[in-house]
KOLTIVEX-896643 format. One record per residue (C-alpha): chain; x, y, z. Coordinates in pm, 1 decimal, decimal comma. Layout:
BEGIN
{kolmar 'A' {X Y Z}},
...
This chain:
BEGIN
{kolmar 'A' {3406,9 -3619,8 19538,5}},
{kolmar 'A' {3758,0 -3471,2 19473,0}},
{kolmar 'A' {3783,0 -3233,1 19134,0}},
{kolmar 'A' {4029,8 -3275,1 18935,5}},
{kolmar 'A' {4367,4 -3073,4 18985,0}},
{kolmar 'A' {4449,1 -2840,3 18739,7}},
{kolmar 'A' {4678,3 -2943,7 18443,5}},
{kolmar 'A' {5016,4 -3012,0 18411,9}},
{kolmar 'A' {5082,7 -3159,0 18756,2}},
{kolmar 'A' {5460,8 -3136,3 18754,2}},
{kolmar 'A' {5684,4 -3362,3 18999,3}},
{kolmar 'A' {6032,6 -3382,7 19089,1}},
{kolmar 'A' {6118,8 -3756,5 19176,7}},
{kolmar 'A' {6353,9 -4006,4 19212,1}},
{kolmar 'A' {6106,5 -4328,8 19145,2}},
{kolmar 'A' {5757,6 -4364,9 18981,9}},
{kolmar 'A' {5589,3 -4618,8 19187,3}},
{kolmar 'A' {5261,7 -4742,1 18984,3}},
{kolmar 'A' {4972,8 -4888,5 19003,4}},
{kolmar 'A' {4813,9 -5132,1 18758,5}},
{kolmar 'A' {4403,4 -5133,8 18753,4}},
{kolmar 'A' {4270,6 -4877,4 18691,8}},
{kolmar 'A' {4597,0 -4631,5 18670,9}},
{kolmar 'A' {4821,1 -4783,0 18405,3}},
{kolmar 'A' {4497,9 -5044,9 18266,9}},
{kolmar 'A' {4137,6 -5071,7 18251,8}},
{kolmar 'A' {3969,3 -5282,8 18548,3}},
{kolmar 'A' {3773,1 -5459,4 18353,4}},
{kolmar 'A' {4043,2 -5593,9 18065,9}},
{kolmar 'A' {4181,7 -5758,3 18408,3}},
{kolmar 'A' {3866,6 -5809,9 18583,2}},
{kolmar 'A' {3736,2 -5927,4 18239,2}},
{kolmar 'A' {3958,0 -6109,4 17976,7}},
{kolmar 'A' {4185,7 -6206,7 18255,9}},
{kolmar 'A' {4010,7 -6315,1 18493,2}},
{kolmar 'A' {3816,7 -6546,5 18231,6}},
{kolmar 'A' {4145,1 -6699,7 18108,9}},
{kolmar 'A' {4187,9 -6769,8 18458,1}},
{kolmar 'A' {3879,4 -6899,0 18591,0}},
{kolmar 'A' {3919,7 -7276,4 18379,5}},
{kolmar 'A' {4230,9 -7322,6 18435,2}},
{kolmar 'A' {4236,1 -7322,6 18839,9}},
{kolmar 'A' {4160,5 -7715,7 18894,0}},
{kolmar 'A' {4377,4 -7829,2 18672,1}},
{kolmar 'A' {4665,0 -7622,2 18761,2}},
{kolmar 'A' {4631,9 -7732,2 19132,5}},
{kolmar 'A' {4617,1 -8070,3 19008,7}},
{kolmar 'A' {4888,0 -8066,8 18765,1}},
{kolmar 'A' {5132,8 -7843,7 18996,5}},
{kolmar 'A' {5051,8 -8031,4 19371,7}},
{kolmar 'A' {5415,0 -8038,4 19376,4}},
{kolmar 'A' {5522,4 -7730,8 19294,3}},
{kolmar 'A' {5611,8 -7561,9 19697,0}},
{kolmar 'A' {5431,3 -7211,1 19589,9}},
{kolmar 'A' {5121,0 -7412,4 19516,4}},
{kolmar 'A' {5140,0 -7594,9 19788,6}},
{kolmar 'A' {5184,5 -7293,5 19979,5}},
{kolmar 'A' {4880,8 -7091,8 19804,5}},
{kolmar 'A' {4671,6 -7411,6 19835,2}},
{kolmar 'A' {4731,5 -7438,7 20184,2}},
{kolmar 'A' {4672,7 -7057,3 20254,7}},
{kolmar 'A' {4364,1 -7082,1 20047,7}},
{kolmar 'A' {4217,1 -7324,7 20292,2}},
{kolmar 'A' {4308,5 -7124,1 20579,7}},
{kolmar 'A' {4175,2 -6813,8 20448,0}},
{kolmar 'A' {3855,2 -6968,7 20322,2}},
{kolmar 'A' {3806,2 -7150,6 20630,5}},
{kolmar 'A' {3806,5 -7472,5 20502,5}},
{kolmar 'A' {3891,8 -7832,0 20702,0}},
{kolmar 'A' {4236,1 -7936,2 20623,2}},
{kolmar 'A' {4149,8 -8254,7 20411,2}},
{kolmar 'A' {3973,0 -7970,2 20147,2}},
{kolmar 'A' {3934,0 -8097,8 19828,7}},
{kolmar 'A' {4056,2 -7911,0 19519,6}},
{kolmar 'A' {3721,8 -7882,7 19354,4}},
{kolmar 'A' {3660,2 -7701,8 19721,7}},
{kolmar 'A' {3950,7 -7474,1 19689,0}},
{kolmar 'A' {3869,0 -7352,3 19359,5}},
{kolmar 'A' {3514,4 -7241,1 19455,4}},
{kolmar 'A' {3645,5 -7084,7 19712,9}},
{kolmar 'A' {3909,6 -6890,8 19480,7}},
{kolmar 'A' {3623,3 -6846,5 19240,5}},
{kolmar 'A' {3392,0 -6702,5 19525,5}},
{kolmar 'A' {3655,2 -6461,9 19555,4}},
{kolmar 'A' {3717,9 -6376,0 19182,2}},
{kolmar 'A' {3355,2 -6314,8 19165,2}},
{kolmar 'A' {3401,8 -6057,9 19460,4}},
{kolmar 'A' {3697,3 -5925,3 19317,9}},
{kolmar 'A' {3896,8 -6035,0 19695,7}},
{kolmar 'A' {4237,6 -5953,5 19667,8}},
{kolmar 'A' {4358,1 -6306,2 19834,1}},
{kolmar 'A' {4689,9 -6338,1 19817,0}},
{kolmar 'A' {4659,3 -6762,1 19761,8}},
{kolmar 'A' {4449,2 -6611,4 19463,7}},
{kolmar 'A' {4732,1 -6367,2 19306,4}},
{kolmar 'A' {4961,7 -6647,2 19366,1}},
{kolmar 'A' {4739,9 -6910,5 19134,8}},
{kolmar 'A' {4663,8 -6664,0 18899,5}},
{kolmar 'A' {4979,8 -6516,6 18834,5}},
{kolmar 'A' {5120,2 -6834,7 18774,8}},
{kolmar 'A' {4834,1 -6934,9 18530,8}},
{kolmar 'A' {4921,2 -6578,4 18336,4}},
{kolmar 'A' {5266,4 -6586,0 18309,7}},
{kolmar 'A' {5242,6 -6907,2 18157,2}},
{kolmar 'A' {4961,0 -6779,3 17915,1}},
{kolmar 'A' {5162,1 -6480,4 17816,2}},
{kolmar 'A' {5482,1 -6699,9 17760,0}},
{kolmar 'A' {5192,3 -6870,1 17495,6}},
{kolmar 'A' {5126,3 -6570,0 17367,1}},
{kolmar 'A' {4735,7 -6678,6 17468,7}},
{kolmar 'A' {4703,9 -6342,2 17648,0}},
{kolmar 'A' {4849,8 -6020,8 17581,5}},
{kolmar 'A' {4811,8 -5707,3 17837,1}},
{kolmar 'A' {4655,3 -5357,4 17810,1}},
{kolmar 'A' {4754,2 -5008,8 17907,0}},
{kolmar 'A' {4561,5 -4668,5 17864,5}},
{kolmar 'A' {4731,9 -4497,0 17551,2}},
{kolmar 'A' {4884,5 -4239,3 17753,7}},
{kolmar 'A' {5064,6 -4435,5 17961,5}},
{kolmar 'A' {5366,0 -4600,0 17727,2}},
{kolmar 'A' {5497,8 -4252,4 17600,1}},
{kolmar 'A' {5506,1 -4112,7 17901,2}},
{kolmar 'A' {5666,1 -4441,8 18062,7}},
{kolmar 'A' {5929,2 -4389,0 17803,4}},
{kolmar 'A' {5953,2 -4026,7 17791,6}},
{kolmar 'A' {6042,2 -4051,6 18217,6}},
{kolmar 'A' {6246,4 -4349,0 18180,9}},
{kolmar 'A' {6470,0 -4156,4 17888,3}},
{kolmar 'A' {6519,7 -3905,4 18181,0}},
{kolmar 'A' {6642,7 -4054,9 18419,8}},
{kolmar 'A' {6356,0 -4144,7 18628,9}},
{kolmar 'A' {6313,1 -4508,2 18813,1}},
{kolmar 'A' {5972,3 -4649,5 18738,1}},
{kolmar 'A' {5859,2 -4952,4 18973,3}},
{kolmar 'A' {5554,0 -5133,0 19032,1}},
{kolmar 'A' {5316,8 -5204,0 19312,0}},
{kolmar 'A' {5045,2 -5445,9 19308,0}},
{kolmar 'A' {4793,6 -5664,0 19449,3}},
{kolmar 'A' {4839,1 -5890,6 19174,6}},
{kolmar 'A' {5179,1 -6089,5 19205,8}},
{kolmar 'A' {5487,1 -6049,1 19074,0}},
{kolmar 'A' {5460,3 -6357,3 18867,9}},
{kolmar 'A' {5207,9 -6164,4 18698,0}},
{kolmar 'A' {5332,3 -5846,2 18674,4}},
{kolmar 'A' {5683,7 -5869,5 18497,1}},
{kolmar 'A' {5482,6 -6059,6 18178,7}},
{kolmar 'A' {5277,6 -5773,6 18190,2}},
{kolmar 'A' {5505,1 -5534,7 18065,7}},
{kolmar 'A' {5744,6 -5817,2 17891,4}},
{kolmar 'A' {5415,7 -5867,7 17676,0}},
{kolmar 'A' {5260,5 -5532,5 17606,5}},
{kolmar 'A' {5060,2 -5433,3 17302,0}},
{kolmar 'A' {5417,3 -5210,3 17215,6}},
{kolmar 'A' {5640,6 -5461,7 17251,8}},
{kolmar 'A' {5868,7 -5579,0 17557,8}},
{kolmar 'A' {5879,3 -5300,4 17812,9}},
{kolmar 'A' {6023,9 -5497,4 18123,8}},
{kolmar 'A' {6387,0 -5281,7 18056,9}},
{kolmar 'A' {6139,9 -4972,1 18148,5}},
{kolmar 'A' {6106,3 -5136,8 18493,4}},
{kolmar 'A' {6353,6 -5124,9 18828,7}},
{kolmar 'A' {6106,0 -5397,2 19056,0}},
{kolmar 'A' {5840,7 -5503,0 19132,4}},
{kolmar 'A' {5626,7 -5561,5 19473,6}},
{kolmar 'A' {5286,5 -5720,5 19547,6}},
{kolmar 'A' {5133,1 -5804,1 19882,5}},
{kolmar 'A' {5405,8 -6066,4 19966,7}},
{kolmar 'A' {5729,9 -5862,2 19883,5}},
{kolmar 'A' {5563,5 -5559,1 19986,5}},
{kolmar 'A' {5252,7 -5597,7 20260,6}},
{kolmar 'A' {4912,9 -5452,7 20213,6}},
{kolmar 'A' {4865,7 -5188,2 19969,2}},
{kolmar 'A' {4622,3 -4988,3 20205,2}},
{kolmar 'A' {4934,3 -5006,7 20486,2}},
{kolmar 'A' {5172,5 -4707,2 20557,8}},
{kolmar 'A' {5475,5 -5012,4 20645,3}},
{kolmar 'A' {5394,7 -5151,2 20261,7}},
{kolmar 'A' {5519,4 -4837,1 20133,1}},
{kolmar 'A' {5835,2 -4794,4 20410,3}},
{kolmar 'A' {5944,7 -5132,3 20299,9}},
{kolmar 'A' {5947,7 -5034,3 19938,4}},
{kolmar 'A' {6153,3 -4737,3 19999,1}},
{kolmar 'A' {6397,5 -4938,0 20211,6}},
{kolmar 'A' {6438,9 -5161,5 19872,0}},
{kolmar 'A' {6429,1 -4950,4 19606,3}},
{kolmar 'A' {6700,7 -4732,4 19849,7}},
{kolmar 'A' {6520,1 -4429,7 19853,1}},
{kolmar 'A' {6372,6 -4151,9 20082,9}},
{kolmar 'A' {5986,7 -4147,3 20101,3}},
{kolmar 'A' {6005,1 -3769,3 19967,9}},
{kolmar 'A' {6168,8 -3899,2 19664,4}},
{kolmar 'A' {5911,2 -4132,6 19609,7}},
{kolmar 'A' {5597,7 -4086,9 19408,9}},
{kolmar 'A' {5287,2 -4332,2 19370,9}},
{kolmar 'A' {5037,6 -4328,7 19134,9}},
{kolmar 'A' {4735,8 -4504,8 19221,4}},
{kolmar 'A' {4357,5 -4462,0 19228,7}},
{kolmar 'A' {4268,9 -4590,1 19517,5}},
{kolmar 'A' {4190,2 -4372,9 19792,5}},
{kolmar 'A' {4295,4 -4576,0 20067,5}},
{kolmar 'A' {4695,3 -4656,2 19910,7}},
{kolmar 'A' {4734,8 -4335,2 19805,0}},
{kolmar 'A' {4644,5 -4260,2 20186,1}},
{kolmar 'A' {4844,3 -4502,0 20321,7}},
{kolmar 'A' {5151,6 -4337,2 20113,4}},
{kolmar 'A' {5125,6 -4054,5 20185,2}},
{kolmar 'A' {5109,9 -4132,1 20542,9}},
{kolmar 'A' {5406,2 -4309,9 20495,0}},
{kolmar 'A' {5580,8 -3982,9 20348,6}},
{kolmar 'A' {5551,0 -4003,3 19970,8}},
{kolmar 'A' {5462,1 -3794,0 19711,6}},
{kolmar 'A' {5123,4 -3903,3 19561,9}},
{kolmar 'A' {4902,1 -3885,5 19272,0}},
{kolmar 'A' {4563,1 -3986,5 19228,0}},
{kolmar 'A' {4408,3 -4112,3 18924,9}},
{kolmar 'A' {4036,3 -4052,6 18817,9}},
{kolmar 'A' {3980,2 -4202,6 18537,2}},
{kolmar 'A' {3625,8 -4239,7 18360,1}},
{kolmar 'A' {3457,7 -4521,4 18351,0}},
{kolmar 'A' {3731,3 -4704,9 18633,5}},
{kolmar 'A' {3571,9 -4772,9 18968,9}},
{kolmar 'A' {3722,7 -4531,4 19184,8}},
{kolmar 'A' {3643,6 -4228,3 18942,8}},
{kolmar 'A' {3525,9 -3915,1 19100,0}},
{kolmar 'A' {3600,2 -4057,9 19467,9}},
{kolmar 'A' {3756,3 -3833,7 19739,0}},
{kolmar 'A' {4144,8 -3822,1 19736,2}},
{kolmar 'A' {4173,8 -3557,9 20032,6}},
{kolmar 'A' {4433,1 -3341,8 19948,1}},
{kolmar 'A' {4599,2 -3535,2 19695,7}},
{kolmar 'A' {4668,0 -3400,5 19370,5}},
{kolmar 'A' {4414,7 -3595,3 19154,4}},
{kolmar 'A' {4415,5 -3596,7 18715,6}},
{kolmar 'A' {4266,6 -3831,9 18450,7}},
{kolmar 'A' {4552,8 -3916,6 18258,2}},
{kolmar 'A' {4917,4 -3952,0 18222,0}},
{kolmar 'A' {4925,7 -3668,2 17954,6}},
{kolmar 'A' {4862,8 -3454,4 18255,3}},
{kolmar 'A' {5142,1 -3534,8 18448,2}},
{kolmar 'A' {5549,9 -3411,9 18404,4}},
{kolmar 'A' {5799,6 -3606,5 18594,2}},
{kolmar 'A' {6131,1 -3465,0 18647,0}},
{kolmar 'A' {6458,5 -3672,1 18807,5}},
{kolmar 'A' {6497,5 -3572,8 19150,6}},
């Protein structure tokens, strides 16, 4: 179990790379309201969307990843995507499906998202200053600009420079994930810094040459785990982010 590192951590950097659950949101509003919005909706977007190529795409991965024979049926598919809602799998066929199903529930305004309340000001406050915020993660990108275009606060997508997931990006436990960010965003690894709170991608980042920043936040399921080395706090009010 890492301790916490003591308060203000400052930084000097050219891009905040973030993560989403459980750094910027609570797992379970995603594992939770989300993933329940989701979970319905599956079949019938499969069946209403057989012609749309992504779908196609995800449907076909699905059955490759799930091991099913190639004549699956959709009501097979979806228990396999629901099998691995259930274990929280981060398929990418999954991300694809649900992202899709989001968006479109956001553009409804069925669905709004969630962030910590120490996260927007400081978003704001770095933003104001010249910093580049981006985002990485598992869930897709589909999914991830309604996120902040719908916020509790209001449309924060002008706060944002990209966005990668697992297909723009790679793995988010993979050292090449993060080189191929860098490459896009146009920066050095030293003058990028990820926030994260997973042990593993803040590992993998590191290893890859960035700054890092681990997140232990109560009650999220990677609180009190073992960051190594890296500099670990509890919230964004105990961070300060300068432009590199």
């Amino acid at each position: 179990m890492t301790s916490s590192t003591p308060t203000p951590v400052a930084l000097a950097a050219r891009t905040v790379v973030l993560d989403l659950e459980g750094t910027t949101s609570a797992a379970g509003f995603i594992l939770g309201d989300l993933y329940d919005y989701a979970r319905p909706r599956l079949l019938p977007w499969l069946q209403e969307h057989a012609d749309d190529e992504e779908v196609a795409d995800a449907r076909a991965q699905a059955i490759t990843d799930a091991e099913l024979p190639p004549d699956a049926s959709d009501e097979d598919i979806v228990a396999a995507l629901l099998a691995w809602m259930d274990s929280d799998v981060k398929a990418t066929p999954l991300k694809t499906l649900q992202g899709q199903i989001w968006a479109e529930g956001f553009e409804r305004h069925e669905i709004t998202s969630q962030f910590f309340d120490d996260v927007i000001p400081k978003l704001h406050a770095w933003h104001a200053s010249g910093v580049r915020l981006a985002v990485f993660s598992s869930g897709s990108v589909t999914s991830q600009r309604p996120w902040f275009k719908y916020s509790p606060e209001g449309d924060l997508s002008g706060l944002i420079t990209d966005y990668f997931d697992t297909v723009k990006a790679g793995p988010k436990k993979a050292a090449e994930s993060y080189r191929t960010i860098a490459r896009a965003l146009g920066d050095e690894p030293g003058q990028l810094v990820f926030f994260s709170d997973h042990p593993e991608e803040i590992a993998a980042a590191s290893h890859a040459g960035w700054q890092v920043l681990a997140f232990s936040r109560e009650g999220e399921p990677w609180f009190g785990a073992d960051f190594g080395d890296a500099p670990v706090v509890g919230s964004f009010a105990d961070v300060e982010v300068s432009r590199l």
